[in-house]
N, C-alpha and C positions, 0 to 999 in steps of 0.2 A: 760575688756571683751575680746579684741583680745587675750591679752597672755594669756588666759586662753581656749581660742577655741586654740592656737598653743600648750599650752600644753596637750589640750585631743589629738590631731593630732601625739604629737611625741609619746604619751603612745601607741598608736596603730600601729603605726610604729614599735615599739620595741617587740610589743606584737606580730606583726606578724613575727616579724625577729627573736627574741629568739629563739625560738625552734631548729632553722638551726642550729645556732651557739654553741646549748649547746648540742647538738645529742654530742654520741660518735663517733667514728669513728670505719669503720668496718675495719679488716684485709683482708676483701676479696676483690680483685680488681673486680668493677664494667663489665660487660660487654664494650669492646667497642665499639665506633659509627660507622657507617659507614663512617666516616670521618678516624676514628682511631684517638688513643691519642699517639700513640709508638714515641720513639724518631726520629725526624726530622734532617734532616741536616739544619741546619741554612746556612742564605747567604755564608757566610765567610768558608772559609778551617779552620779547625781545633774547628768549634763551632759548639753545637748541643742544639736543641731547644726542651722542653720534655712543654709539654700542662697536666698539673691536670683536674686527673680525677674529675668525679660528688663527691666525698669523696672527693677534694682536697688534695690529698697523689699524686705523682708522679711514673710512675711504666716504667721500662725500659726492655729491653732487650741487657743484657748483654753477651758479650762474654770472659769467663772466663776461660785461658790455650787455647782458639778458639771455646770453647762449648758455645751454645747460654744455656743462661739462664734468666730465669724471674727474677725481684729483683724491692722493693720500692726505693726511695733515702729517706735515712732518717739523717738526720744533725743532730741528738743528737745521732745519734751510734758512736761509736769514732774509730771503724774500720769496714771493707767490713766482715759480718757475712753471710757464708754461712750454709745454709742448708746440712743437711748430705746426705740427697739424691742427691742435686746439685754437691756437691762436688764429689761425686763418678760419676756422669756423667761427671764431668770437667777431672776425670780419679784423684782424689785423694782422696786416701786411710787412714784415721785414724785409729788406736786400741782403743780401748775399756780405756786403760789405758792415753791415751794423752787427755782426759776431763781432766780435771786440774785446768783450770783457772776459777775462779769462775767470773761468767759476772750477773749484775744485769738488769733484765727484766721488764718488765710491771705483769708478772706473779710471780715474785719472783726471789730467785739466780738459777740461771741453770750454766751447769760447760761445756767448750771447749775446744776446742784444736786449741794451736797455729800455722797457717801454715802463708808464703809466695808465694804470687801468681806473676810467671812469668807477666803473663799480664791482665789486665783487660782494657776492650774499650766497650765507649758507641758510637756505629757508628761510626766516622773517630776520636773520644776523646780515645786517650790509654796511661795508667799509667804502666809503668814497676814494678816488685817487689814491689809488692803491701803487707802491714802485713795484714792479716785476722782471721777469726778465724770459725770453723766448729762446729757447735751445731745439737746435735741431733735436728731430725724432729720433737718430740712432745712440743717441747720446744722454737721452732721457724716456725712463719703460713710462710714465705715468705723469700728468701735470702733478706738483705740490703745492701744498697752502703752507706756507710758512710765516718766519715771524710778522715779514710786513703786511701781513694779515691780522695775524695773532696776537701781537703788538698792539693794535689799535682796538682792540676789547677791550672793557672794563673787566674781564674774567676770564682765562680757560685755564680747565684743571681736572685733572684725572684721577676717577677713582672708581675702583671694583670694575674696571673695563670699561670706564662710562668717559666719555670724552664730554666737556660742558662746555659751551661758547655762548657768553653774556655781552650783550649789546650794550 
């Protein structure tokens, strides 16, 4: 009789937890708290502490050539993919002919252009010559920090919702 009342007890635990878990995830960064979710400087010089949003996605403010820019961290992009509009505010310029490189999306193939970014820093975290790539705006909701960022740490790793980037 008991394992049978703890197994109605977990069905209903699950029953109420599933839904969270199997939501999609939205592209659009949440509102944030009064608290703020933005990256933090952590104790330590050279680490910065980033708190997930209600979506559990990570969303930073990056400075890119020194232009602040919005960007998710996302660890399955395999380099920093800018936005085309970001990129012309960071002051770089593609043609129309430098899409090229075919990148696979959550929406399908969409095509890039391969640039080099002097700097990219989250708070007091800065990666020099950085590889990226510029995709047009219809084709990408958010610039990303990916691995050719994340790569060039000596640290990042998640735990309890807490995003770490060690220099």
């Amino acid at each position: 009789m008991r394992s049978i009342v703890l197994t109605a007890i977990a069905l209903m635990i699950v029953a109420f937890a599933a839904p969270q878990f199997l939501a999609s995830p939205t592209d659009e960064r949440p509102k944030a708290s009064a608290g703020g979710n933005a990256a933090q400087p952590a104790p330590r010089r050279g680490d910065v502490e980033i708190h997930a949003e209600t979506n559990g996605h990570f969303y930073v403010d990056l400075k890119v050539e020194g232009r602040k820019i919005e960007a998710m961290v996302d660890t399955g992009a395999s380099v920093v993919a800018l936005r085309e509009s970001d990129a012309r505010r960071a002051g770089i310029r593609v043609r129309r002919g430098d899409f090229k490189i075919p990148m696979s999306t959550a929406n399908g193939t969409a095509y890039a252009a391969a640039i080099t970014l002097r700097s990219v820093a989250v708070d007091n975290v800065e990666i020099r010559n950085v590889s990226a790539v510029v995709m047009p705006d219809d084709k990408l909701a958010i610039t990303l920090l990916g691995a050719s960022f994340l790569n060039e740490l000596r640290r990042f790793e998640v735990s309890d919702r807490v995003l770490v980037l060690e220099n």
